[in-house]
C-alpha positions in Angstrom: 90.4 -51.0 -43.8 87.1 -50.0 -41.5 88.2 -46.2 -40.9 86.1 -45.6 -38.1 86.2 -48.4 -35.7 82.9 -47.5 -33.8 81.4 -50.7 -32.3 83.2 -54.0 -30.5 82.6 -56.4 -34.0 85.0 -53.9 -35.6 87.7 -54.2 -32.9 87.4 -57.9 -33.2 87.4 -57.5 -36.9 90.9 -55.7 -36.5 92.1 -58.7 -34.8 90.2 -62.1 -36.8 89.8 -61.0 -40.4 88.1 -64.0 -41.4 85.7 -62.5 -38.6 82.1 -61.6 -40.5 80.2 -58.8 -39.5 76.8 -58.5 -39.3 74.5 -55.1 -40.2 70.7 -54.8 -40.7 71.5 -52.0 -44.1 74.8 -51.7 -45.9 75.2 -48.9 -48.2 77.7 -49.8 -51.2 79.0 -46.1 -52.4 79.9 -43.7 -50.4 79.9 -40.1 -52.2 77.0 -38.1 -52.3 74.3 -39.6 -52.4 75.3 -42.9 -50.7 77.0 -40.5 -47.4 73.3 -38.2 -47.2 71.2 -42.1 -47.2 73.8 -42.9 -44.4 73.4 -39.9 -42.2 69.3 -39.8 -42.7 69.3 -43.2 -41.8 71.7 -42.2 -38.7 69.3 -39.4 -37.5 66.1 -41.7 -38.1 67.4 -44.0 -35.3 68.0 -41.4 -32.9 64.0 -39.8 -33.9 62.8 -43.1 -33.0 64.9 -44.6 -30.2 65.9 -47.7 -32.8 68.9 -49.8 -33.4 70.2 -50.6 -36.8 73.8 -51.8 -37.5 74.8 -50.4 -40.7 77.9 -50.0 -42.5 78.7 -47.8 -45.9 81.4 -49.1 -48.6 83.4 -46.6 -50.3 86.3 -47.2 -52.6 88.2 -43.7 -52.1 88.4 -41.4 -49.3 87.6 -37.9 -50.3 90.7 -36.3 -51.7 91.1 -33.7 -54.6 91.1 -36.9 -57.2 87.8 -38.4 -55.5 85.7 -39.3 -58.4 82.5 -39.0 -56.5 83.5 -35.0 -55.5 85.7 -33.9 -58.7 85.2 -30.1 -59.5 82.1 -30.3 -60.6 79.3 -28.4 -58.8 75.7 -29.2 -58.8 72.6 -27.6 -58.5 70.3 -28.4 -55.3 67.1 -27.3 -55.6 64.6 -25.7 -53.2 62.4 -28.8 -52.4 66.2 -30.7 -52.2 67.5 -27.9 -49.4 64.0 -28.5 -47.5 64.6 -32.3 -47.2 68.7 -32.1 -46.6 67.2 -29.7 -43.8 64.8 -31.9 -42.7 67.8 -35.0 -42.2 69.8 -32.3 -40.3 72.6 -32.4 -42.8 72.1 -28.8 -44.5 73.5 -27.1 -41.4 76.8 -29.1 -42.3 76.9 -27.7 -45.7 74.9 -24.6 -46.0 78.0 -22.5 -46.5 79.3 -24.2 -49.2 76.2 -23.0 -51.1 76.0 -20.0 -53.7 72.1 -18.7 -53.7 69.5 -19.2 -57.2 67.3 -16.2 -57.2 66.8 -16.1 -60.7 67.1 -18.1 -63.4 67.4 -17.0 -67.1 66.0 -19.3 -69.8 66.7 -18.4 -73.5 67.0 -19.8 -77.4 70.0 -19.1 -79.0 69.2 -16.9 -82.1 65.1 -17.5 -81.7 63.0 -14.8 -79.8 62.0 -17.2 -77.4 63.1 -15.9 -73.5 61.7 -16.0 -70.1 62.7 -15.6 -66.8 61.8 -17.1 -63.2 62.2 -14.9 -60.0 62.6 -16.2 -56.5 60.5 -13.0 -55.0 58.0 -13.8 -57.3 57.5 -16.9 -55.3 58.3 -15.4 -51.9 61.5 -17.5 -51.1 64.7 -16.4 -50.3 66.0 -18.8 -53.8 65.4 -21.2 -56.5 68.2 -23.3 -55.0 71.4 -23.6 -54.3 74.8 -24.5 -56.0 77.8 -26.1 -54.1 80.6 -27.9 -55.0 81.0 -31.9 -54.7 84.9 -31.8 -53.6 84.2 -29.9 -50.7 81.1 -31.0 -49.7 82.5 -34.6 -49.6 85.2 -33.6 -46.6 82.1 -32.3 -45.0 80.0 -35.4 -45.4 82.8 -37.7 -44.7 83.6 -35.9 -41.6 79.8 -36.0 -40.2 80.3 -39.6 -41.2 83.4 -40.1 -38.8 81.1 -38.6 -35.9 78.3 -41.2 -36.4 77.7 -44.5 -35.1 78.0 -45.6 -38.8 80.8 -47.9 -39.6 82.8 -47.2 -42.7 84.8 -49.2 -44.6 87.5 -47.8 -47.3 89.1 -47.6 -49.4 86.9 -51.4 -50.5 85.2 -52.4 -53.4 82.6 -54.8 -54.0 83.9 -58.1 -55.1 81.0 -60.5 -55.2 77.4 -60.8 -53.8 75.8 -64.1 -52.8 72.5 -63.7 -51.7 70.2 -66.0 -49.1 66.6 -66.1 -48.2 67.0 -63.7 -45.0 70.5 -62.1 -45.9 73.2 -61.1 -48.5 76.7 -62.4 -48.4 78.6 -59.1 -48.9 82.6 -59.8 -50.2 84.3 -57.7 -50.7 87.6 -56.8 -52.4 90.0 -57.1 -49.1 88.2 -60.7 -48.8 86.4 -59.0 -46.0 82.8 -60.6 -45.4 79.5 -58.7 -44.4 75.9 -60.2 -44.0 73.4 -57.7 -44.7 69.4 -57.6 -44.0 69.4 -55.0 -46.6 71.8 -53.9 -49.8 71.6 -50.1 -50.9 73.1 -49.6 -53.8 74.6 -46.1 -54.2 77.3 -47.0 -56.1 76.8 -44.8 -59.6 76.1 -45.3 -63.4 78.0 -48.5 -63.1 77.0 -50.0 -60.7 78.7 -53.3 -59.8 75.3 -54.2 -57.5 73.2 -54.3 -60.9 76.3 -56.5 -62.3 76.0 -58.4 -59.7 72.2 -59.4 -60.5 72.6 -59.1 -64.1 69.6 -56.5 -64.2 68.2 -55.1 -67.0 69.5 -51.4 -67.6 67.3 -48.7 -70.5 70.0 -46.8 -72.0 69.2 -43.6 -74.7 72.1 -42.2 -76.1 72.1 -38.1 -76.9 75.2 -38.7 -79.0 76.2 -35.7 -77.5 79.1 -35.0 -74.9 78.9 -32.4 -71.7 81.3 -30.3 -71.5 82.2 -28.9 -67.7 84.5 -26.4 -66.6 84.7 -23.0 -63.9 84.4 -19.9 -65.3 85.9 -16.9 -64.7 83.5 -13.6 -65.1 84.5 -9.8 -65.1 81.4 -8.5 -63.4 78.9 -10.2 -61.1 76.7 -12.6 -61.7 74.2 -11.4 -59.1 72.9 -15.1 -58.1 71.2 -15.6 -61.4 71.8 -18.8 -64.0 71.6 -19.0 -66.8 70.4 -22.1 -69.3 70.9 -20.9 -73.3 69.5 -23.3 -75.5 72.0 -23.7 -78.9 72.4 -25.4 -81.9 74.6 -28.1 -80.5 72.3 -28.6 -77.2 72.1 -26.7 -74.2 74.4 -24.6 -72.1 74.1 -23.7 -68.3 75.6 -21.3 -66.6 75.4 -21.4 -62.5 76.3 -19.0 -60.3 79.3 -20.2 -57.5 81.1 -18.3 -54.6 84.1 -16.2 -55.7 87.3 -17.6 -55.6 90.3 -15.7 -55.4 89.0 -12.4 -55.8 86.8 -13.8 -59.0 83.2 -14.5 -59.9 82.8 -17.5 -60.8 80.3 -19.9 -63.0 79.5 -23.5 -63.5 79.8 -25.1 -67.0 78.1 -27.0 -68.4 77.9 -27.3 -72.7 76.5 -30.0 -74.7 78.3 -30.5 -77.6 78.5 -32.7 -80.5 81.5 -35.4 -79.4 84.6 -34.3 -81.7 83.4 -30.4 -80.8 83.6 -31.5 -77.3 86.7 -32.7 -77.5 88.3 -29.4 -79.4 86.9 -27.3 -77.0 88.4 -29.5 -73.7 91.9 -29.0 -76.0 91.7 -25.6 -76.9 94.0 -23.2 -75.7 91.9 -20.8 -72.6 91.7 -17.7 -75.3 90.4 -19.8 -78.0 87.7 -21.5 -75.4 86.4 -18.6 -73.7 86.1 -16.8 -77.4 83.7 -19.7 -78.7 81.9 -19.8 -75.4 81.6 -16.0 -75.7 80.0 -16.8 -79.0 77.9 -19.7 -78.3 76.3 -17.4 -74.8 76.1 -13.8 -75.8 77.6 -11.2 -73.4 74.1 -10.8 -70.3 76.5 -12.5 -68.1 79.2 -10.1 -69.0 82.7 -11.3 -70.1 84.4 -14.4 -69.6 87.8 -14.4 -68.5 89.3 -17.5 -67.3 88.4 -21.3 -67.6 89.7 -24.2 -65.3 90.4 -27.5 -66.2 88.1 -29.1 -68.1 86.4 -32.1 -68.2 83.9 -34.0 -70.2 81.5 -37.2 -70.5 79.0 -38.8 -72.5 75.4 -38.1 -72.2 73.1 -40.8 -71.9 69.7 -41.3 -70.4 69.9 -44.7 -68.5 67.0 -45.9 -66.2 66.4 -49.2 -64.6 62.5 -50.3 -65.2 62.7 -51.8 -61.7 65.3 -50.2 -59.4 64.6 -53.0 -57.0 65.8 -56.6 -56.3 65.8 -59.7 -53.3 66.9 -57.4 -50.5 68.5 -54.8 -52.3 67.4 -51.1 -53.3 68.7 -48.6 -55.7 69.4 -44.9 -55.0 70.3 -42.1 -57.2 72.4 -42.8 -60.7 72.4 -46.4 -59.7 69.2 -46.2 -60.3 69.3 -43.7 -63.3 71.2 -41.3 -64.6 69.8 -38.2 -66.4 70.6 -35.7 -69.1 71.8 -32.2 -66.8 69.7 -30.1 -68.7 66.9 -29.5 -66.0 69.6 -30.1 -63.6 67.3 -33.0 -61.6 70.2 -35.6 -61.1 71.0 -35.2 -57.6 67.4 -33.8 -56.9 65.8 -36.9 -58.4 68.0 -39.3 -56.5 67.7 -37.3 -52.9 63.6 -37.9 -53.6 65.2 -41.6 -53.7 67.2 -41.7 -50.6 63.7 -40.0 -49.1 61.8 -43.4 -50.4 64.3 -45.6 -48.9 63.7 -43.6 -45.1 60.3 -44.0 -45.7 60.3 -47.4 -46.0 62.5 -48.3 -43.2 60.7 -45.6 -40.9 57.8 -47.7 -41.2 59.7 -50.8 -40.6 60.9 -49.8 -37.8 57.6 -48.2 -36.3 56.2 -51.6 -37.3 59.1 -53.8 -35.8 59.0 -55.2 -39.4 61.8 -57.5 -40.6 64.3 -55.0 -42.3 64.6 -55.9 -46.4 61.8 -57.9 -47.0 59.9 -58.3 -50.1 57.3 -55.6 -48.7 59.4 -52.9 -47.9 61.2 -53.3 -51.5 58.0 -52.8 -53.2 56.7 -50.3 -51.2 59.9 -48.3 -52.8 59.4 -49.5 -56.3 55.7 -48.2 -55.9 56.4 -45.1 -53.8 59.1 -44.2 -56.6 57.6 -45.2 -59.6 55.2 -41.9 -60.6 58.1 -39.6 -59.7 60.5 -41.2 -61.5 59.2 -41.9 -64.7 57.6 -38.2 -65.2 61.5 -36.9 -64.4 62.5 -39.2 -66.9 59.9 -38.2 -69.8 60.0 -34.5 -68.7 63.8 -34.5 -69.4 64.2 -36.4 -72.6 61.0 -34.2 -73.9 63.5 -31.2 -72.7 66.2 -32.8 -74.7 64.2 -33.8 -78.0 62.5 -30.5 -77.7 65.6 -28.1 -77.3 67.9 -30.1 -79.3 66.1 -29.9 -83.0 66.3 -27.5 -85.5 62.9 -28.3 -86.9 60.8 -24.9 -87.3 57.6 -26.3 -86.1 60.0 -27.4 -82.7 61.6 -24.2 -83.2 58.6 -22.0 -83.5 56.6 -23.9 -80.7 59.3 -24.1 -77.7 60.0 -20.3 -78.2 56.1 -19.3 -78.5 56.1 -21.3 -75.0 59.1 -19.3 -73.4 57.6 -16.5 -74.7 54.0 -17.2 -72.8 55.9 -17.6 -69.6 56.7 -14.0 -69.9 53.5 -12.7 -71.2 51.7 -14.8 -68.5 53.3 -14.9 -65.1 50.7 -17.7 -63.9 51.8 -19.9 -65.9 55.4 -20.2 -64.8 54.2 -22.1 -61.3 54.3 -25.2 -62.7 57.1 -24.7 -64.2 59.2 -23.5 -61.0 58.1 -26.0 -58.9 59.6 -28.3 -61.1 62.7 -26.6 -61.2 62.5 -26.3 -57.3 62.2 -29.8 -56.8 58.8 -29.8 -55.9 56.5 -32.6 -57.3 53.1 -30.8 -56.9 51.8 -28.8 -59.9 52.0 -26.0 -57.9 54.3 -24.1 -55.1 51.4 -21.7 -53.8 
């Protein structure tokens, strides 16, 4: 079913549905990342007077069970807010987000601890934290306004791609034709099935744990990321909810620890988080439902193919310990404007082999350096080796001896992939 009827094909799509429409870019994956790519592409018409027919598949509309917007929140960083400002879409979602303005880095039972400041980079925050349920309403509902035409609940059946265009089926027996495929679509993506393209997987053999906290006392804007035997924990700070403070959870843990802890009764939880944390955040007092998944690394070497381009966890999927997932793939969905921006100041055929590899090259640096700087996080953080031990906490420890030397390290944390925010 096409939700938002918004152009005459769709009315006669209502009526023929052996009718097939045709769009210059079709987005397959409609939560977060998929919906900003479809609105950025939206406003980049309108910046440069252009037409381009495009359509976005999504398999569920948001609801409370919508896999793409569960209860987990996410962390957006500075550089991120600057570009969703930049698309127009922050002003949509702005106040859903809970401010950074410091964040607190330490090593569980080492002396290793440091701190980063937002004043100390004059900024009003590090970043911000929302949550993906309601952000999705918002998104879809910008979505609904747009010229964009959106078709769910579908799923991808089958791809059968031409010189010029892709066949798009999908599972309604619906048939598109597309210039240009971007797939959006997650860790499984069902585009890279489609191709049969090679996937680099590293598995943590560890499982994150995620859950909302309850706290007794503020949390004053400030996360927290506690580095433990098991792996790392974060802490991020969320609006109040009934009354409450509230934190985002996330704890690595080995897989059958993972799995007592999502079964544990809430005293026994919030005891051997208490534990695992330490008390600067204060007490915890409640825990929501909890939820868990395995933590794996995964990459494609080339996120591109014949026409088609890869976007966020469809193209990789990262451990959340520097919290760069979302982050990573917005610097994506930035490539893909760029390449189509020049397309269309170029009158350029949309999809070609150029513009693909223009992304693969634009994307290439950025990418892999995310990807090495966050398994050498991981590897680093997650070994009880004393010369590890001894050498990651001398290094927090610098950070707060020399103030200098944390600029790097908060632009990197800020989204920002200069070696320096000043």
């Amino acid at each position: 079913m096409t939700i938002k009827p918004s152009q005459l094909k769709q009315t006669q799509q209502n009526q023929d549905k052996n009718a097939i429409n045709h769009y210059d870019v079709v987005i397959i994956g409609g939560a977060m990342v998929g919906s900003v790519l479809a609105l950025g592409l939206e406003q980049l018409t309108k910046r440069h007077n252009k037409t381009l027919d495009i359509a976005i598949i999504e398999a569920f509309a948001p609801s409370s069970d919508h896999p793409g917007f569960d209860a987990r929140a996410i962390a957006l960083a500075h550089g991120s807010i600057q570009a969703l400002t930049q698309l127009d879409i922050w002003q949509h979602i702005s106040e859903l987000g809970t401010a950074i303005k410091h964040i607190h880095i330490s090593d569980r039972g080492h002396f290793g601890m440091t701190e980063l400041d937002a004043n100390s980079f004059n900024i009003a925050s590090m970043g911000e934290v929302i949550e993906l349920n309601p952000v999705g309403y918002k998104l879809f509902k910008e979505l609904q306004k747009s010229s964009i035409d959106i078709i769910c609940p579908a799923k991808l059946d089958k791809i059968e791609a031409n010189d010029e265009f892709h066949h798009v089926k999908l599972d309604s027996g619906q048939v598109l034709t597309t210039k240009l495929i971007v797939a959006a679509d997650g860790a499984q993506s069902s585009v890279r099935m489609q191709f049969n393209l090679p996937q680099e997987e590293i598995d943590f053999k560890k499982t994150a744990l995620i859950a909302n906290i309850s706290l007794q006392k503020s949390h004053k804007n400030r996360a927290w990321e506690r580095f433990t035997n098991s792996g790392p924990l974060a802490l991020l700070p969320m609006s109040p909810s009934n009354g409450q403070q509230r934190l985002s959870m996330v704890w690595a843990l080995d897989p059958d620890n993972a799995e007592l802890m999502k079964q544990a009764t809430k005293p026994v939880f919030l005891n051997s988080l208490q534990q695992a944390f330490g008390f600067r955040a204060g007490q915890f007092i409640d825990v929501g439902e909890r939820y868990s998944y395995p933590l794996k690394l995964t990459y494609m070497p080339r996120p591109i193919h014949h026409r088609c381009l890869f976007v966020g966890n469809a193209a990789q999927t990262l451990h959340p310990i520097a919290g760069q997932g979302f982050n990573l793939g917005l610097r994506d969905i930035m490539g893909v404007l760029d390449v189509i921006e020049h397309a269309l100041i170029e009158n350029l055929p949309m999809g070609n082999v150029a513009m693909t590899h223009a992304y693969l090259k634009a994307r290439e640096k950025d990418r892999m350096n995310t990807i090495n700087r966050v398994e050498f996080l991981v590897r680093g953080f997650s070994n009880d080796l004393w010369p590890l031990t001894l050498g990651r906490n001398l290094g927090l420890r610098l950070l707060s001896w020399l103030p200098p030397l944390k600029a790097p390290i908060a632009s990197k944390a800020m989204g920002f992939t200069t070696d320096t925010i000043l």
